[in-house]
C-alpha positions as CSV (number, residue, x, y, z in Angstrom):
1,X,16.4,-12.2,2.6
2,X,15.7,-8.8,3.7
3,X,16.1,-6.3,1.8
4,X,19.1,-2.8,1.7
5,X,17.0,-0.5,0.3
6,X,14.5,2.0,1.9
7,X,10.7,1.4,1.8
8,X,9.5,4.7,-0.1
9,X,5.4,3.6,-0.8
10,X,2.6,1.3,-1.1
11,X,0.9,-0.4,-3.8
12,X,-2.9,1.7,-3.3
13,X,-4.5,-0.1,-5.8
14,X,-4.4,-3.0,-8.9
15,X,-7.1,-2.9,-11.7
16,X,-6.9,-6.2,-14.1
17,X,-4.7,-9.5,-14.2
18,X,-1.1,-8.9,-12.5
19,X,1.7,-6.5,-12.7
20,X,5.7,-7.3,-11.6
21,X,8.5,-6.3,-10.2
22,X,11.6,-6.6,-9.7
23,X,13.8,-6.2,-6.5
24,X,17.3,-6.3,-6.0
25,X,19.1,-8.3,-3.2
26,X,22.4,-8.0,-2.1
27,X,23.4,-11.0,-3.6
28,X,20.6,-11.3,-6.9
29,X,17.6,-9.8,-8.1
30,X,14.7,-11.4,-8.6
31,X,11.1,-10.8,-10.4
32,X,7.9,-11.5,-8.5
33,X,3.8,-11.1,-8.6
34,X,2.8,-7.7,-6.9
35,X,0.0,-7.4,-5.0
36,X,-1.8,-4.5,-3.7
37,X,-1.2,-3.0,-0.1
38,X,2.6,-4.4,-1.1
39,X,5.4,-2.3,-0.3
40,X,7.5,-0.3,-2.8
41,X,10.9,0.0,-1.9
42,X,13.8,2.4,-3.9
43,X,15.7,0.3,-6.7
44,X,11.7,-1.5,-7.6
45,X,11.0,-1.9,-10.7
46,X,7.3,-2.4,-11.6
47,X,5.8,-3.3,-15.0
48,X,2.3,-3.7,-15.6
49,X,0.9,-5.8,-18.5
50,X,-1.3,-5.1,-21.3
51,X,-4.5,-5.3,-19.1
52,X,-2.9,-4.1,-15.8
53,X,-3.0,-0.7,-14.0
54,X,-1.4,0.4,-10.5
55,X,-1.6,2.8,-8.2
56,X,1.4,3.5,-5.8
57,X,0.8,5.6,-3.4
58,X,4.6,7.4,-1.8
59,X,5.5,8.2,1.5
60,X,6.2,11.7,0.1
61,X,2.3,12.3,-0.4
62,X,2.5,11.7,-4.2
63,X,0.4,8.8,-6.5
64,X,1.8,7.6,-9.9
65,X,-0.8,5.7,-12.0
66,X,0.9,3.3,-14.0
67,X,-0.9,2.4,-17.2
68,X,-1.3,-1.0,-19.0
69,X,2.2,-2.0,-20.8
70,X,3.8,0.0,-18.8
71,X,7.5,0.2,-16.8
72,X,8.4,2.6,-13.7
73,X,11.8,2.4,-11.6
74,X,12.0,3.8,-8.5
75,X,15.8,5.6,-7.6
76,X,17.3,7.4,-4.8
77,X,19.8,9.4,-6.6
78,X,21.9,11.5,-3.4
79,X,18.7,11.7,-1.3
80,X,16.0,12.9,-4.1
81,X,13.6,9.8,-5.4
82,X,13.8,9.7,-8.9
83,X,11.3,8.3,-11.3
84,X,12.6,6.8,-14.3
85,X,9.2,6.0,-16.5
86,X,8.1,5.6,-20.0
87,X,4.8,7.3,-21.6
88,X,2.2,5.8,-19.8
89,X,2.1,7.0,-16.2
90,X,0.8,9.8,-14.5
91,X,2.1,11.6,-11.6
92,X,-0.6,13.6,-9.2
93,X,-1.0,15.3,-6.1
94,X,2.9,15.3,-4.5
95,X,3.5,18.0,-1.4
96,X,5.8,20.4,-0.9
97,X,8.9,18.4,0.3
98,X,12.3,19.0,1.6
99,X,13.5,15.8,-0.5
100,X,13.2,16.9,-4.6
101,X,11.5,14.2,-6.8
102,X,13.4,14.1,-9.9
103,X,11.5,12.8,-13.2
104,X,13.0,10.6,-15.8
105,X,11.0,10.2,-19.1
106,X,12.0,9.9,-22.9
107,X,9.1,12.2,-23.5
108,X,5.9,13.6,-21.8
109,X,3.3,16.3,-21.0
110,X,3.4,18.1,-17.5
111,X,1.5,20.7,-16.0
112,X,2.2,21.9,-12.7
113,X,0.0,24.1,-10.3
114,X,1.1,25.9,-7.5
């Protein structure tokens, strides 16, 4: 089944047991084992266990670290990507793009340099 949505980064890097994610198809949606060097496409939803962290590495030259116990999905919302995340994940070192990032989170801490 191939899937609608565009790719929008890579999986850099896994530290500990396994993380998920979930990917919708046209016609269901389904949970699977990531791995790393696995691509991330827009409408993913990864969640790392208790023991897990990731590293995704974007197209857009950004990297979010995703914690342990932790839950990131990945939107395009009208051509911006949009990060809806909870507490534990860290966003570094995006570039200036033509594309705006949008950042969904319940609550947080961000500095910003530049």
């Amino acid at each position: 089944m191939s899937n609608q949505f565009k790719p929008v980064g890579n999986i850099e890097r896994v530290e500990g047991n396994c993380f998920s994610f979930t990917r919708k198809y046209p016609h269901r949606t389904g949970t699977f084992r990531g791995v790393e060097g696995m691509t991330v496409y827009e409408n993913d939803i990864i969640e790392t266990d208790m023991n897990t962290t990731v590293s995704v590495l974007f197209f857009l030259g950004g990297r979010a670290n995703i914690d342990h116990g932790s839950k990131v999905e990945i939107i395009d919302e009208r051509n911006a990507l949009v990060l809806k995340m909870d507490s534990r994940t860290l966003l570094e070192q995006f570039k200036r793009e033509k594309s705006p990032i949008k950042i969904s989170t319940a609550g947080g801490v961000m500095a910003i340099r530049g």
